[in-house]
GUKOLGU-794998 format. One record per residue: residue in three letters; residue number from 1; x, z, y of N, C-alpha, C in turn. Coordinates in steps of 0.1 Angstrom, whole numbers, always signed. Last residue first. Layout:
+-----+-----+-------+-------+-------+-------+-------+-------+-------+-------+-------+
:  aa :   i :   npx :   npz :   npy :  capx :  capz :  capy :   cpx :   cpz :   cpy :
+-----+-----+-------+-------+-------+-------+-------+-------+-------+-------+-------+
: ALA : NUM :     X :     Z :     Y :     X :     Z :     Y :     X :     Z :     Y :
...
+-----+-----+-------+-------+-------+-------+-------+-------+-------+-------+-------+
// end
This chain:
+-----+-----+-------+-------+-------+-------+-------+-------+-------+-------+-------+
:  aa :   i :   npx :   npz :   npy :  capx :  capz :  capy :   cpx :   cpz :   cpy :
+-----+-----+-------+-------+-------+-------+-------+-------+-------+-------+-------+
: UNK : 210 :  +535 : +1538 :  +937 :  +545 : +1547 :  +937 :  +538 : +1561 :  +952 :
: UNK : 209 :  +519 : +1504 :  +946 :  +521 : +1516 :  +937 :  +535 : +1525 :  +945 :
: UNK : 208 :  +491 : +1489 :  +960 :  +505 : +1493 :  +964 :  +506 : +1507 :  +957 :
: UNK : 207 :  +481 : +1463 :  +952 :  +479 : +1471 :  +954 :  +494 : +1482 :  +957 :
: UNK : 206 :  +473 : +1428 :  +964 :  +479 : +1434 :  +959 :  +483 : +1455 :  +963 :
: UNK : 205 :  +440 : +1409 :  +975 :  +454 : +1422 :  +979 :  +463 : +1429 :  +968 :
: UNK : 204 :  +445 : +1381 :  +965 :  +439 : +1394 :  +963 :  +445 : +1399 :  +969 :
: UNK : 203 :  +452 : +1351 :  +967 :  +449 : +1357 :  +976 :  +444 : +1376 :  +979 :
: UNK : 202 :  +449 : +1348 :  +938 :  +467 : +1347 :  +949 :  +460 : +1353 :  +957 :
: UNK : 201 :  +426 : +1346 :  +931 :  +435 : +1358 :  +923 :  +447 : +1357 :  +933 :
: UNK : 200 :  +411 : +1330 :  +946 :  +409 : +1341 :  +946 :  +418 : +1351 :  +941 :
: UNK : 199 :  +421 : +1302 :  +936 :  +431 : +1308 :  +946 :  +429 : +1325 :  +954 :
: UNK : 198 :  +413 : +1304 :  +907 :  +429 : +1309 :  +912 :  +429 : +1309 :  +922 :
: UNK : 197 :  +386 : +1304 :  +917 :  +387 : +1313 :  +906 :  +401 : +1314 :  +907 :
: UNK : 196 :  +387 : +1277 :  +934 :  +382 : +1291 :  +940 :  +388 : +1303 :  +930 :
: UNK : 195 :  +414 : +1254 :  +935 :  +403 : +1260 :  +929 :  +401 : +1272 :  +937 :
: UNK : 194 :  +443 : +1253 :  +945 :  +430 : +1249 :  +960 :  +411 : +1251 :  +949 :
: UNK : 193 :  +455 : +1253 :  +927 :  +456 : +1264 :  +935 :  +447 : +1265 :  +945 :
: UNK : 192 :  +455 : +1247 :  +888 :  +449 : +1243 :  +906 :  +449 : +1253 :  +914 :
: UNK : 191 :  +481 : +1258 :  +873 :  +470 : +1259 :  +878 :  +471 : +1253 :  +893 :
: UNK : 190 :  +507 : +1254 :  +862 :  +497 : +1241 :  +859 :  +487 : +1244 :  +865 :
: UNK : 189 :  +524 : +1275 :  +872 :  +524 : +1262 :  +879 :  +517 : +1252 :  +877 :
: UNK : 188 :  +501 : +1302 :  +865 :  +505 : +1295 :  +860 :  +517 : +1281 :  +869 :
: UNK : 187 :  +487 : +1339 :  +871 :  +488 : +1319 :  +876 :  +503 : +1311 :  +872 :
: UNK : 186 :  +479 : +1360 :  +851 :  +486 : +1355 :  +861 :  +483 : +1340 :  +861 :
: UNK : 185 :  +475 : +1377 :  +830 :  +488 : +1366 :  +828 :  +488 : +1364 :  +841 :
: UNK : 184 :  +449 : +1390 :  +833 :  +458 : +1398 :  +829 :  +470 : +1387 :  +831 :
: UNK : 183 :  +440 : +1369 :  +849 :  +435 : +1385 :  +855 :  +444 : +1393 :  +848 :
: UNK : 182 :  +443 : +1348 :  +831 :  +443 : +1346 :  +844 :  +445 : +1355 :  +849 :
: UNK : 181 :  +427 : +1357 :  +810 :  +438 : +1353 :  +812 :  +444 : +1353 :  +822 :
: UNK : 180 :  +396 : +1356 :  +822 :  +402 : +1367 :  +820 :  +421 : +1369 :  +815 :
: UNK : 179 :  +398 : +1329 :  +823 :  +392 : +1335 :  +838 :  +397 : +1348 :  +833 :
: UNK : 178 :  +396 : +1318 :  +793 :  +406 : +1317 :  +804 :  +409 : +1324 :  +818 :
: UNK : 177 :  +372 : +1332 :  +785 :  +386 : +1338 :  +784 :  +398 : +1334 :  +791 :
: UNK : 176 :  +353 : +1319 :  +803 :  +352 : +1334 :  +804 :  +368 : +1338 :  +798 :
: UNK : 175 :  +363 : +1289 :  +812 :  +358 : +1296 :  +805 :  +360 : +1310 :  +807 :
: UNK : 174 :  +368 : +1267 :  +832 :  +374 : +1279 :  +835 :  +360 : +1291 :  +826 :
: UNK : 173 :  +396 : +1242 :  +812 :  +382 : +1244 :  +816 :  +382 : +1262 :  +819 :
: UNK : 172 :  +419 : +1239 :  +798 :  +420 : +1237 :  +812 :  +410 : +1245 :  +820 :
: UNK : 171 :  +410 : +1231 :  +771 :  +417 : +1219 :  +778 :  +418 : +1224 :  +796 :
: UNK : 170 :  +398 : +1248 :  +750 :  +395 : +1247 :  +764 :  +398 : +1243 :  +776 :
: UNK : 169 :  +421 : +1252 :  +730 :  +406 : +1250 :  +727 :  +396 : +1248 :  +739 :
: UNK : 168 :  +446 : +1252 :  +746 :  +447 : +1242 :  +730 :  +432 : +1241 :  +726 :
: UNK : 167 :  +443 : +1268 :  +761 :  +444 : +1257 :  +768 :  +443 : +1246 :  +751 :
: UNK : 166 :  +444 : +1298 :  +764 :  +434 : +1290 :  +757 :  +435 : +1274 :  +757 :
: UNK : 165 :  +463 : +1314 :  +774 :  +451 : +1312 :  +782 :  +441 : +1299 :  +775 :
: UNK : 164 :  +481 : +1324 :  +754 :  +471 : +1330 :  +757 :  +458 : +1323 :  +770 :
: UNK : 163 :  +517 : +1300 :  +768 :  +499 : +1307 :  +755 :  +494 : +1319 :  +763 :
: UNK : 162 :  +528 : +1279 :  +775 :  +519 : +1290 :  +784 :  +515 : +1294 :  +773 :
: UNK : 161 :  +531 : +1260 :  +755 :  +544 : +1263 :  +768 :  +542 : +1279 :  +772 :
: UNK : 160 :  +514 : +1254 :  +743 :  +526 : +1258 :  +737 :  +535 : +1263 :  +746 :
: UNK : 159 :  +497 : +1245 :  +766 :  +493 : +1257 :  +758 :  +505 : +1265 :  +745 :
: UNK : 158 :  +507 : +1221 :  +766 :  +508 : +1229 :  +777 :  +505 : +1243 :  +771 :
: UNK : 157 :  +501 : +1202 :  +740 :  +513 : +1206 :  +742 :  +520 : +1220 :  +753 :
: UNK : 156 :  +472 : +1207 :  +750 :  +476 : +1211 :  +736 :  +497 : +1215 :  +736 :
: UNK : 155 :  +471 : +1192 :  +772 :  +468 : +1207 :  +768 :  +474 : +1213 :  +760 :
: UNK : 154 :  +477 : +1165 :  +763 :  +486 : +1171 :  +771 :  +487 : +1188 :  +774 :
: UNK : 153 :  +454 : +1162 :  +745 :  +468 : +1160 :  +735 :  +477 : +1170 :  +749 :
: UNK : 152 :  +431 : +1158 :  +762 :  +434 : +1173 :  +754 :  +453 : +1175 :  +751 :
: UNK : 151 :  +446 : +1138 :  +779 :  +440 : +1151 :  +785 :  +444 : +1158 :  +776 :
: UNK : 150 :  +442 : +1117 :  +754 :  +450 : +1114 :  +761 :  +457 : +1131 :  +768 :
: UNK : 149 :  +410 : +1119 :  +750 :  +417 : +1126 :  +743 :  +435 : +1129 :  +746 :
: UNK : 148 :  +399 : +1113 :  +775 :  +398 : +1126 :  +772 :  +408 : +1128 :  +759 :
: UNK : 147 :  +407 : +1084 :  +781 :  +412 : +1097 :  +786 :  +411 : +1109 :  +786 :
: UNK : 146 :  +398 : +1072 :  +754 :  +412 : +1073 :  +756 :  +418 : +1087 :  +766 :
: UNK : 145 :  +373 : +1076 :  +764 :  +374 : +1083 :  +750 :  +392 : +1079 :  +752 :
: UNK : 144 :  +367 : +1063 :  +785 :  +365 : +1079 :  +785 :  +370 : +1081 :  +775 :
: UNK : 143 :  +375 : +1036 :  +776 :  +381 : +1045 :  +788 :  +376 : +1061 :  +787 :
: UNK : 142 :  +352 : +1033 :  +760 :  +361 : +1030 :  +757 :  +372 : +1040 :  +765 :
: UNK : 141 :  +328 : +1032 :  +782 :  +330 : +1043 :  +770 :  +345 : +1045 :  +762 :
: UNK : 140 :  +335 : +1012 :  +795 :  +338 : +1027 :  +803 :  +336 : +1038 :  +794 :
: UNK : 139 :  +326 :  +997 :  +778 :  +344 :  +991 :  +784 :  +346 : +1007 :  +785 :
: UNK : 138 :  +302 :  +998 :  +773 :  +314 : +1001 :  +763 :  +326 : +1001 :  +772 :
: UNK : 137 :  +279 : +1017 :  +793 :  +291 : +1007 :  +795 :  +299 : +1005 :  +783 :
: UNK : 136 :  +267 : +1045 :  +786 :  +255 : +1031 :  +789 :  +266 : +1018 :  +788 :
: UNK : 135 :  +280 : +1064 :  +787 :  +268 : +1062 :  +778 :  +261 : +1050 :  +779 :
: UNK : 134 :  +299 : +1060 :  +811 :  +305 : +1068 :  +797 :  +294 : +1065 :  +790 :
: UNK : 133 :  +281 : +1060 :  +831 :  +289 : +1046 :  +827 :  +295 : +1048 :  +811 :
: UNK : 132 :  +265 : +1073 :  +852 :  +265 : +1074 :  +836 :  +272 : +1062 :  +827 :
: UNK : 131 :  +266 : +1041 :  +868 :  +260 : +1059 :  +870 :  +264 : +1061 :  +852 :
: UNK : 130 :  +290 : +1026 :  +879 :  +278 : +1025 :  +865 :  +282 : +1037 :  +870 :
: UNK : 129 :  +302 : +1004 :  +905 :  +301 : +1019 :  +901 :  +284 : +1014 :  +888 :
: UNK : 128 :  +329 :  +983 :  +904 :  +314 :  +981 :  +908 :  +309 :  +995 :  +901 :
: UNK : 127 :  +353 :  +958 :  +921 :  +347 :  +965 :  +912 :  +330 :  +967 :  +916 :
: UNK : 126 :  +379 :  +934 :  +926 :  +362 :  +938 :  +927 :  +356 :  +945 :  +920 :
: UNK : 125 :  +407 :  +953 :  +933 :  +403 :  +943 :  +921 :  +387 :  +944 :  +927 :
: UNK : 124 :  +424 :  +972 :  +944 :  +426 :  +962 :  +947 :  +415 :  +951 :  +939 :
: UNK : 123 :  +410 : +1007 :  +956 :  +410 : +1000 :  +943 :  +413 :  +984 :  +949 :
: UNK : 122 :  +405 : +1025 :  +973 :  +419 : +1016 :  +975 :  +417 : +1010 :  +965 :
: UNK : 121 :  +380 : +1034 :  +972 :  +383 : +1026 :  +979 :  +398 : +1022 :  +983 :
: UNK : 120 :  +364 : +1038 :  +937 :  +382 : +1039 :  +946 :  +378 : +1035 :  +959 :
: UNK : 119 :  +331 : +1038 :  +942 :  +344 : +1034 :  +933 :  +355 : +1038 :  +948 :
: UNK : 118 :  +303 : +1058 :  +932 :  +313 : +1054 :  +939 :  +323 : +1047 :  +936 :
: UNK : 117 :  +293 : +1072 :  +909 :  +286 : +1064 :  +918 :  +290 : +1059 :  +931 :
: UNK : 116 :  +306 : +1060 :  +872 :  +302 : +1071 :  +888 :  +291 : +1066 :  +896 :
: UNK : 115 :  +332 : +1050 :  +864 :  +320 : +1054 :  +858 :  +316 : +1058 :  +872 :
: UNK : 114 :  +333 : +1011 :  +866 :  +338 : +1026 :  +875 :  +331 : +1035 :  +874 :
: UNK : 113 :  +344 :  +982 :  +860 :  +337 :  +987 :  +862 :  +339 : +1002 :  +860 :
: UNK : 112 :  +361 :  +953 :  +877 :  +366 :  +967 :  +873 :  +349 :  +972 :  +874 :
: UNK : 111 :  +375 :  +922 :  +877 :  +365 :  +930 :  +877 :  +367 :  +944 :  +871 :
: UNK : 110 :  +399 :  +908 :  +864 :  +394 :  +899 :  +875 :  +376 :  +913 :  +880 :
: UNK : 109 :  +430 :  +925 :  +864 :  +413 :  +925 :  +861 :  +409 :  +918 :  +868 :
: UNK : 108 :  +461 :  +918 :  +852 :  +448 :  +924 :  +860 :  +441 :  +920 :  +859 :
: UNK : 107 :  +476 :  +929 :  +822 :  +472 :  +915 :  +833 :  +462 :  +922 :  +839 :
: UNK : 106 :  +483 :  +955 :  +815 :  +496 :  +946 :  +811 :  +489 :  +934 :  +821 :
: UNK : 105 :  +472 :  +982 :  +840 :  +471 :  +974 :  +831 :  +480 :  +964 :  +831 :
: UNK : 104 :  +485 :  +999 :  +862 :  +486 : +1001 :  +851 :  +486 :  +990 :  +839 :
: UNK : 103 :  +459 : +1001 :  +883 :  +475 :  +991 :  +881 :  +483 :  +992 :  +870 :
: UNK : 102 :  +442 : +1013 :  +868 :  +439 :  +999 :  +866 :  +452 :  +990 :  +871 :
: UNK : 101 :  +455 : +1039 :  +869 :  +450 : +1034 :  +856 :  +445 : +1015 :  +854 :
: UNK : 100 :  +454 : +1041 :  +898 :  +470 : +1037 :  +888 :  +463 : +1033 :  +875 :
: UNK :  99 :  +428 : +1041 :  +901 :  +433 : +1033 :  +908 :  +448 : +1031 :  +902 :
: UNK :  98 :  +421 : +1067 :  +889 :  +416 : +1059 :  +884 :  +427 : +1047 :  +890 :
: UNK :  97 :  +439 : +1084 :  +904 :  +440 : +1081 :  +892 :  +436 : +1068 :  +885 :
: UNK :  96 :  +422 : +1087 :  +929 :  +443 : +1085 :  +927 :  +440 : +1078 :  +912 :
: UNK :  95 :  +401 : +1098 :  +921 :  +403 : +1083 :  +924 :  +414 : +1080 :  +925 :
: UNK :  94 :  +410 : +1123 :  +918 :  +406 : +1117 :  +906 :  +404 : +1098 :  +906 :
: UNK :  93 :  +419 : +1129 :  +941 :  +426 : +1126 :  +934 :  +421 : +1119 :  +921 :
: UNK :  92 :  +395 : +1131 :  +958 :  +408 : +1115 :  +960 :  +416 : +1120 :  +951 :
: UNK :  91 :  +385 : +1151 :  +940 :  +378 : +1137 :  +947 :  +384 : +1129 :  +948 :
: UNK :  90 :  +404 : +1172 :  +948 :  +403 : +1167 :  +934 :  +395 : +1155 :  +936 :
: UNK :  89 :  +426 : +1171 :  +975 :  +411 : +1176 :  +967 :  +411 : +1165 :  +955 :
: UNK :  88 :  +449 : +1169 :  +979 :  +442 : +1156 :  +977 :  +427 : +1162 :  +978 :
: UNK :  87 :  +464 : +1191 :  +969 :  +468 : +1182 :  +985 :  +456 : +1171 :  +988 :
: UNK :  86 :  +460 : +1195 :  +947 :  +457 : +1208 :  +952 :  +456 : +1199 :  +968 :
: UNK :  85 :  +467 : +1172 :  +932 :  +454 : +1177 :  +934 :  +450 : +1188 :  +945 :
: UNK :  84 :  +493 : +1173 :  +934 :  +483 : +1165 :  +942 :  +470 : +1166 :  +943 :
: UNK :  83 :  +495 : +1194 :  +920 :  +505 : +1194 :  +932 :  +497 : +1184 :  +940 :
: UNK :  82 :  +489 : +1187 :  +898 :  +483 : +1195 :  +898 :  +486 : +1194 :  +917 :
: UNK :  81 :  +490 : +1147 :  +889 :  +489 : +1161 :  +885 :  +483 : +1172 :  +896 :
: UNK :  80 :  +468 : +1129 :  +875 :  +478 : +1131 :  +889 :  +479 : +1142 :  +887 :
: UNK :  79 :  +479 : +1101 :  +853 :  +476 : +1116 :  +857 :  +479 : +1120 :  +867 :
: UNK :  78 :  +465 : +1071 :  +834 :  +474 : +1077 :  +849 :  +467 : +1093 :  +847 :
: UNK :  77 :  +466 : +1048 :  +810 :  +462 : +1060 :  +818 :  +475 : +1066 :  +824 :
: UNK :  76 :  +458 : +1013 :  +801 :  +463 : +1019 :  +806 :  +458 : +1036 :  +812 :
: UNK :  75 :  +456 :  +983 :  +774 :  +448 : +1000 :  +785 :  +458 : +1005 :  +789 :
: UNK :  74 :  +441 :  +963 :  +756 :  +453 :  +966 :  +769 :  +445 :  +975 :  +776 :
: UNK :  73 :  +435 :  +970 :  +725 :  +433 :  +968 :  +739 :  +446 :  +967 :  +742 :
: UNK :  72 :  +448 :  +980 :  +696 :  +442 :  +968 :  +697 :  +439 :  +962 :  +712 :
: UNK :  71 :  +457 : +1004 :  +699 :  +463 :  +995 :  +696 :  +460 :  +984 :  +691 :
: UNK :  70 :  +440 : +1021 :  +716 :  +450 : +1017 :  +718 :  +460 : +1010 :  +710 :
: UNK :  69 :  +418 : +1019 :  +697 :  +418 : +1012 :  +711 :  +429 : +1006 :  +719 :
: UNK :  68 :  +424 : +1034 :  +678 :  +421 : +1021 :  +674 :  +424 : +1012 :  +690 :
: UNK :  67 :  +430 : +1057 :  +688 :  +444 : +1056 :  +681 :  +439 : +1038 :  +682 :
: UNK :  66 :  +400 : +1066 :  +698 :  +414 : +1060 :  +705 :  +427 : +1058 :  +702 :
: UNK :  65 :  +389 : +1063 :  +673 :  +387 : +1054 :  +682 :  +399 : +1054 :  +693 :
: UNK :  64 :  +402 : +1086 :  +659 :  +405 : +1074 :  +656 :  +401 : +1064 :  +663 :
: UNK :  63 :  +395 : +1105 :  +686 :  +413 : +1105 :  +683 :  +413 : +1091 :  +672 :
: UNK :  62 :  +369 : +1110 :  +683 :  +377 : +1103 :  +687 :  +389 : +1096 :  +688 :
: UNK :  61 :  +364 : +1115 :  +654 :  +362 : +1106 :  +659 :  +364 : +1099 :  +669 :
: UNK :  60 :  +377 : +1143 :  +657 :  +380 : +1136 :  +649 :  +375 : +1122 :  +651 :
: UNK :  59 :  +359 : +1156 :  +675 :  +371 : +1153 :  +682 :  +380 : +1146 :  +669 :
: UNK :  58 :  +324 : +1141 :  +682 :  +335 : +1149 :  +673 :  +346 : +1145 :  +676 :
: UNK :  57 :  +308 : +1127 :  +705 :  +314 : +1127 :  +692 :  +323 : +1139 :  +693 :
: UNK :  56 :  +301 : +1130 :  +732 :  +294 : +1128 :  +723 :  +294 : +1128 :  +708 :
: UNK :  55 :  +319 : +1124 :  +751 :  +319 : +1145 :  +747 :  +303 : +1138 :  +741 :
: UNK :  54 :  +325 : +1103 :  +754 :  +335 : +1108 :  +747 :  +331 : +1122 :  +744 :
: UNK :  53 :  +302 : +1078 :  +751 :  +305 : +1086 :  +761 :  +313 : +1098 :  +749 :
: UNK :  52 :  +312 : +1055 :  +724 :  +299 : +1063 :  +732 :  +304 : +1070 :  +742 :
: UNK :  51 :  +316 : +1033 :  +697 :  +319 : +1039 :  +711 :  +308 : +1042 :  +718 :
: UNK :  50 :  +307 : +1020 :  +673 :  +311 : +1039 :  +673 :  +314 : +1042 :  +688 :
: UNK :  49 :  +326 :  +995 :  +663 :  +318 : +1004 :  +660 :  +318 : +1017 :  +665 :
: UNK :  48 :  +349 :  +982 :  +683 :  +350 :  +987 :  +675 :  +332 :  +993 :  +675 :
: UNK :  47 :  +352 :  +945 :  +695 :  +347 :  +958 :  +697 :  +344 :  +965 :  +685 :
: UNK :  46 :  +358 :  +917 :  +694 :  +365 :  +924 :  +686 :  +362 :  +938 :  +693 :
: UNK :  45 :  +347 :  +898 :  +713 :  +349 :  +896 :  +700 :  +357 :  +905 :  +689 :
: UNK :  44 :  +355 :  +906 :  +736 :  +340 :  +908 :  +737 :  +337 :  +905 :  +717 :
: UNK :  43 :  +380 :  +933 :  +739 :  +381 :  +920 :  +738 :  +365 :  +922 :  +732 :
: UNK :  42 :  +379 :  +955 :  +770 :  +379 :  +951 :  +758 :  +374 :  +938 :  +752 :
: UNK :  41 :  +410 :  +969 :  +789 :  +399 :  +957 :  +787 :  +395 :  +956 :  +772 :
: UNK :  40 :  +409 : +1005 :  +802 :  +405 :  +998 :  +792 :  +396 :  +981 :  +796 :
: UNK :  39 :  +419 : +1030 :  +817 :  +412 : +1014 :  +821 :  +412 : +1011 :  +805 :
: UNK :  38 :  +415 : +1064 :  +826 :  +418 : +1053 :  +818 :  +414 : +1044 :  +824 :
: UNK :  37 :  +426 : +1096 :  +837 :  +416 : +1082 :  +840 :  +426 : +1074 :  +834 :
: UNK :  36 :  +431 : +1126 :  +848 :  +436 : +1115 :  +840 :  +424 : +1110 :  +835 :
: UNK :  35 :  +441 : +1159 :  +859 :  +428 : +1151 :  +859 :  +438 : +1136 :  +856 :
: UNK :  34 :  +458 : +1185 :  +848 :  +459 : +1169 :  +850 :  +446 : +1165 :  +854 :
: UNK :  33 :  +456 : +1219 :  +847 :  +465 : +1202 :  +842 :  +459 : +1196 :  +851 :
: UNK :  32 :  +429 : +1240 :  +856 :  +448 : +1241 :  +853 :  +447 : +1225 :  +844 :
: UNK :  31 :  +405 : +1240 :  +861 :  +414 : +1251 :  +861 :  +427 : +1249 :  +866 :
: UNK :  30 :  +383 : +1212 :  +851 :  +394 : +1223 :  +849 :  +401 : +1230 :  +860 :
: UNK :  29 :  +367 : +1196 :  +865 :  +364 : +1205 :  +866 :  +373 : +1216 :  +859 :
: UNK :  28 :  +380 : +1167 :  +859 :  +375 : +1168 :  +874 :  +374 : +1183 :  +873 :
: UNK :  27 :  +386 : +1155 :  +837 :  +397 : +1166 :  +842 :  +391 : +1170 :  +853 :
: UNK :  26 :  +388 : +1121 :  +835 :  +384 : +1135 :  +825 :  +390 : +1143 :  +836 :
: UNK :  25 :  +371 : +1085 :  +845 :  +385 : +1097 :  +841 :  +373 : +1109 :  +836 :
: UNK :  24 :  +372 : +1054 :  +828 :  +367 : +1067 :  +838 :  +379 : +1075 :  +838 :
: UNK :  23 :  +363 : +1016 :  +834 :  +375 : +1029 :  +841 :  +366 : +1042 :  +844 :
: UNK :  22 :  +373 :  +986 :  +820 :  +361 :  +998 :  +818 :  +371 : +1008 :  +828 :
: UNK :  21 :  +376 :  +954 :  +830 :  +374 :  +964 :  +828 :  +372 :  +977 :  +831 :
: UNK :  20 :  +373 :  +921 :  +824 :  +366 :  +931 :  +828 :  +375 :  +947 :  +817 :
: UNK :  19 :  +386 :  +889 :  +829 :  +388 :  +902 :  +822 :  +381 :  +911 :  +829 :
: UNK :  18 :  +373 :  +870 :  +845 :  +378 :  +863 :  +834 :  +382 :  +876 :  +823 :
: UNK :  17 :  +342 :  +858 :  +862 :  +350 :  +869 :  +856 :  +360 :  +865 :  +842 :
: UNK :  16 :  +320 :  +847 :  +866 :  +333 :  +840 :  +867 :  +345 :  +849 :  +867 :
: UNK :  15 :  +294 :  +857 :  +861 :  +299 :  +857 :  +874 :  +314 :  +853 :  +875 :
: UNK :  14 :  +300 :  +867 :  +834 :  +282 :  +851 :  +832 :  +289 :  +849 :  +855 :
: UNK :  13 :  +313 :  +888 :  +836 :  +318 :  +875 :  +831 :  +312 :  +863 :  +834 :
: UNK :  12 :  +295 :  +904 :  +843 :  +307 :  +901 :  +852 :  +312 :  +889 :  +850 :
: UNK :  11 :  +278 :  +905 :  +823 :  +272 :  +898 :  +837 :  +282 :  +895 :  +847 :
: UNK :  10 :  +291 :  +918 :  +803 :  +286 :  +904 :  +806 :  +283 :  +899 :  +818 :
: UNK :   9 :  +298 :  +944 :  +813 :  +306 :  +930 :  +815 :  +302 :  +916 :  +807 :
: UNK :   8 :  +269 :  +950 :  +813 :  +278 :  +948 :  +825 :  +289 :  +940 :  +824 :
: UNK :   7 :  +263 :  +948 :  +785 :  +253 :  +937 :  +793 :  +261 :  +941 :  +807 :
: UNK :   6 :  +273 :  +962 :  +761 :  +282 :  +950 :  +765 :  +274 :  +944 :  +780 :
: UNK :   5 :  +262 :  +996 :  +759 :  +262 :  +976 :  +755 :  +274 :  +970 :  +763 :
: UNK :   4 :  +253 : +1030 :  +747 :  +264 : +1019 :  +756 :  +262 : +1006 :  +752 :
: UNK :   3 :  +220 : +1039 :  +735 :  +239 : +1036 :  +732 :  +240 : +1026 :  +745 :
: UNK :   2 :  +199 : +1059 :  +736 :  +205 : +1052 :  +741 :  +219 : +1052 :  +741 :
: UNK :   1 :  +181 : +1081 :  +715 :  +191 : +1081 :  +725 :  +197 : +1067 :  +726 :
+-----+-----+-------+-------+-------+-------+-------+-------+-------+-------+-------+
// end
């Protein structure tokens, strides 16, 4: 299997690039929270061991790579929340996101690489889309692994809020027990309402007792 390299922002740089950076986001297919996107610059002299596309490693692994990242990079993450999402479609929102994640950063980027196969088009900086960017880019490996775990940690606290719908082991995602949550608990204000699976339960007919 093929590891992430350095050969995109090299070439950004070998192009008169002075900072390159990595940008994905997490959250596109949950349920319920945040879709949230990172930037990450990383210094070309000081890359950690071990960066890969973030649902490749173990969730111990990441949380040290992103405790390391963030305190050794300049990175930035943005969340749009739910309320925008529902207004936005999740598509421009998730590019909402990416696009504060790179204003976000402490100095701007002379170059932005963009996991996908599109970039922002409000994005202010020259960018440039990596297909599979999480597996093949460190910058954008770096970035995935800040904003997924960034994501869970906000679960995890939202799942204290709400329990029973799983959110502390299924960040959101519309797994069989959450989807059955849902049907006994009800809808949430963290759930997406412009999703099919909640907006099918608001729109049900409600049955008429007595």
């Amino acid at each position: 299997m093929n590891k992430p390299d350095f050969s995109f922002e090299q070439a950004a740089l070998a192009r008169g690039a002075r900072r390159v950076c990595g940008v994905d986001e997490v959250g596109r297919g949950p349920l319920a929270g945040p879709v949230t996107a990172a930037a990450v610059v990383l210094d070309p002299d000081n890359i950690p061991d071990g960066l890969n596309d973030s649902k490749r490693m173990t969730a111990l692994r990441r949380e040290a790579l992103a405790d390391w990242i963030m305190t050794n990079c300049d990175w930035a993450v943005a969340h749009v929340e739910v309320a925008e999402i529902d207004q936005l479609n999740i598509y421009h929102a998730s590019h909402l996101a990416m696009c504060r994640a790179v204003s976000g950063l402490a100095q701007v980027p002379c170059h932005a690489l963009i996991d996908g196969n599109r970039v922002p088009r409000d994005l202010t900086v020259p960018s440039e889309p990596v297909v599979k960017g999480d597996a093949r880019c460190l910058s954008i490996s770096a970035a995935s692994i800040v904003a997924k775990v960034l994501r869970d940690r906000i679960m995890v606290d939202l799942a204290q809020q709400h329990p029973g719908y799983g959110w502390e082991s299924n960040a959101g995602y519309g797994t069989p027990a959450h989807k059955k949550a849902l049907l006994d608990l009800g809808v949430t204000p963290h759930h997406r309402r412009s999703f099919a699976p909640v907006h099918n339960i608001l729109c049900k007919p409600q049955k008429l007792t007595g």
